[in-house]
C-alpha positions in Angstrom: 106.6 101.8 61.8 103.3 103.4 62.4 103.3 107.2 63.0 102.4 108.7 66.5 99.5 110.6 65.2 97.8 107.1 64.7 98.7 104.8 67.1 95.9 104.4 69.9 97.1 102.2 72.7 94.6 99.5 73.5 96.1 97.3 76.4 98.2 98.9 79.9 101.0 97.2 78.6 101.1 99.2 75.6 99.8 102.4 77.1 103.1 102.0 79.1 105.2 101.0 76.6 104.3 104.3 74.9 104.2 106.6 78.1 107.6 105.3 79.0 109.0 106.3 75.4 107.5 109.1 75.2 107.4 111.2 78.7 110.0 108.8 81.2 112.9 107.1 78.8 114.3 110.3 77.3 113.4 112.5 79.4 114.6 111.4 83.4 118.0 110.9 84.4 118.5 107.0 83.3 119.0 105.6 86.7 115.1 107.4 87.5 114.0 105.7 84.1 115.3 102.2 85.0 113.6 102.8 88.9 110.6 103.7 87.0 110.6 100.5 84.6 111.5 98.2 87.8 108.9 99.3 89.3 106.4 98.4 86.4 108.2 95.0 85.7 108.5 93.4 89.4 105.0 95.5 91.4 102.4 97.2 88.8 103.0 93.6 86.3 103.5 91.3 88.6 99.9 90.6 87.7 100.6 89.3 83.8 97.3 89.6 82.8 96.9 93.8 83.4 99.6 94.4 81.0 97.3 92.7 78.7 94.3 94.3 80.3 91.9 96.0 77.3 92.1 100.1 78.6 88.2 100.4 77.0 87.3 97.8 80.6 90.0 99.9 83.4 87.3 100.8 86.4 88.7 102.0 89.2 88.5 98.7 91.1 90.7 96.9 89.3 93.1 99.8 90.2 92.0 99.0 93.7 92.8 95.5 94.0 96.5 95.6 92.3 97.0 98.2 94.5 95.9 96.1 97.3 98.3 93.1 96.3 101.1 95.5 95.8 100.6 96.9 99.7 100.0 93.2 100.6 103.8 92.6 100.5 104.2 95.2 103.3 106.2 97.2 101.1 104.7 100.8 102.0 107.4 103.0 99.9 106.8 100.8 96.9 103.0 100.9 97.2 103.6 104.9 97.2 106.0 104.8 94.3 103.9 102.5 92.7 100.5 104.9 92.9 102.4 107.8 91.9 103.6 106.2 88.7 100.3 105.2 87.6 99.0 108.9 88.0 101.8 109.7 86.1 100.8 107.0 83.4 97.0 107.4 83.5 96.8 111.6 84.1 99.0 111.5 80.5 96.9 109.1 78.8 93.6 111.1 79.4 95.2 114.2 78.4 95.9 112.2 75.2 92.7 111.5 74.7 93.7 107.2 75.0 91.3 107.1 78.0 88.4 108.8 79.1 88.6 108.4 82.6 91.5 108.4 84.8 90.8 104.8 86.7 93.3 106.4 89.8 92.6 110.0 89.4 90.2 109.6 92.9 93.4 107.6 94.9 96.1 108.4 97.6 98.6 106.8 98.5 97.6 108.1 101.6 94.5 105.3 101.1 96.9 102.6 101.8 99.8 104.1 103.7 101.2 106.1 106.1 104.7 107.4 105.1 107.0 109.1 107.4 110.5 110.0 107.6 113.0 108.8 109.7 116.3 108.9 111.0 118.2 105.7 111.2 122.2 104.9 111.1 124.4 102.5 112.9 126.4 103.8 115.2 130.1 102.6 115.3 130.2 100.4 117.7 127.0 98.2 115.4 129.0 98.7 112.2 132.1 97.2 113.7 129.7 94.3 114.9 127.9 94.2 111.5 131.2 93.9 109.5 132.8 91.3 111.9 130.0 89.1 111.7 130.2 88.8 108.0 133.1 88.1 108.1 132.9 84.9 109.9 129.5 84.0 108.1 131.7 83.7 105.5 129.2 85.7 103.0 130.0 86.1 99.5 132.2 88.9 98.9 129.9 90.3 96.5 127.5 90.7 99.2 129.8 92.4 101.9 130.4 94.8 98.8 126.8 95.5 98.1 126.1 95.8 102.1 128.9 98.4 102.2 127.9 100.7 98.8 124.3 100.7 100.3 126.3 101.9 103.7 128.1 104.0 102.4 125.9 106.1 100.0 122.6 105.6 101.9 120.9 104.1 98.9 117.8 101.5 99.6 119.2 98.1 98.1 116.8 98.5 95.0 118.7 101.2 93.8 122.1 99.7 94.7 120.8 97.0 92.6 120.9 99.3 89.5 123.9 100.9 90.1 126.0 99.8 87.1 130.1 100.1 87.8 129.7 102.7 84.9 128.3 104.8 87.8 130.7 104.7 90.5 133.9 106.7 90.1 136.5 105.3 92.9 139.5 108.3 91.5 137.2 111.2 91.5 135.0 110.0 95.0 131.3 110.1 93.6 128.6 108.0 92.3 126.3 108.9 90.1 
């Protein structure tokens, strides 16, 4: 093993392999740490070659353009999420002395997006409709179950997808 003191990330990849032990994995409820690591594994790395990106050659632009591909998808929320992270990341790894210059530190999500809340529920009458129809789809169980958690505890269907049945407790009415 080699001591903290002297190990000096030199790719992203391993600049988040350490960030992640060190400030998210412990130290965030685990459901937040796995949300955190999905977000890494299936947006930030989608594009293979930044995890093995060299940190000494992270510009600002190529900050730009994975942001860009991320937003491509049309997925505003995750491109959000996904900007925050990195700040997260990058802000620790200057303070650490692993980069000089924070390649997002100059970045909004507000560059790319335009998040706002909203209301939305199905009223009775459209759940009644929703549940019938499944029914004679003739859809997977599995799926009328996952349709009704996310229903039920107003979770987006990434996080449903890391609920693990350690989580839910039927006898004592919550999930956690």
């Amino acid at each position: 093993l080699v001591a903290k003191a002297t190990f000096t990330p030199k790719t992203v990849g391993e600049l988040f392999s350490y960030w992640f032990e060190e400030k998210i994995k412990n130290k965030r409820k685990e459901k937040s740490a796995n949300h955190c690591a999905q977000v890494f594994r299936d947006h930030i790395f989608e594009e293979k070659a930044f995890i093995d990106f060299p940190l000494s050659q992270l510009k600002p632009k190529v900050i730009e353009k994975l942001i860009d591909k991320i937003n491509e998808k049309g997925k505003k929320r995750t491109t959000a999420l996904a900007i925050q992270l990195m700040k997260l990341m990058f802000r620790w790894a200057t303070f650490h002395e692993y980069i000089e210059r924070d390649p997002i530190y100059e970045y909004s999500s507000k560059d790319w997006v335009k998040l706002y809340s909203r209301d939305r529920y199905l009223k009775e009458s459209e759940l009644i409709l929703l549940f019938k129809g499944m029914r004679q789809a003739r859809i997977d169980p599995q799926f009328i179950h996952a349709i009704s958690l996310i229903l039920a505890t107003s979770n987006r269907s990434t996080e449903t997808v890391l609920i693990e049945k350690r989580h839910i407790h039927l006898d004592d009415g919550y999930l956690i």
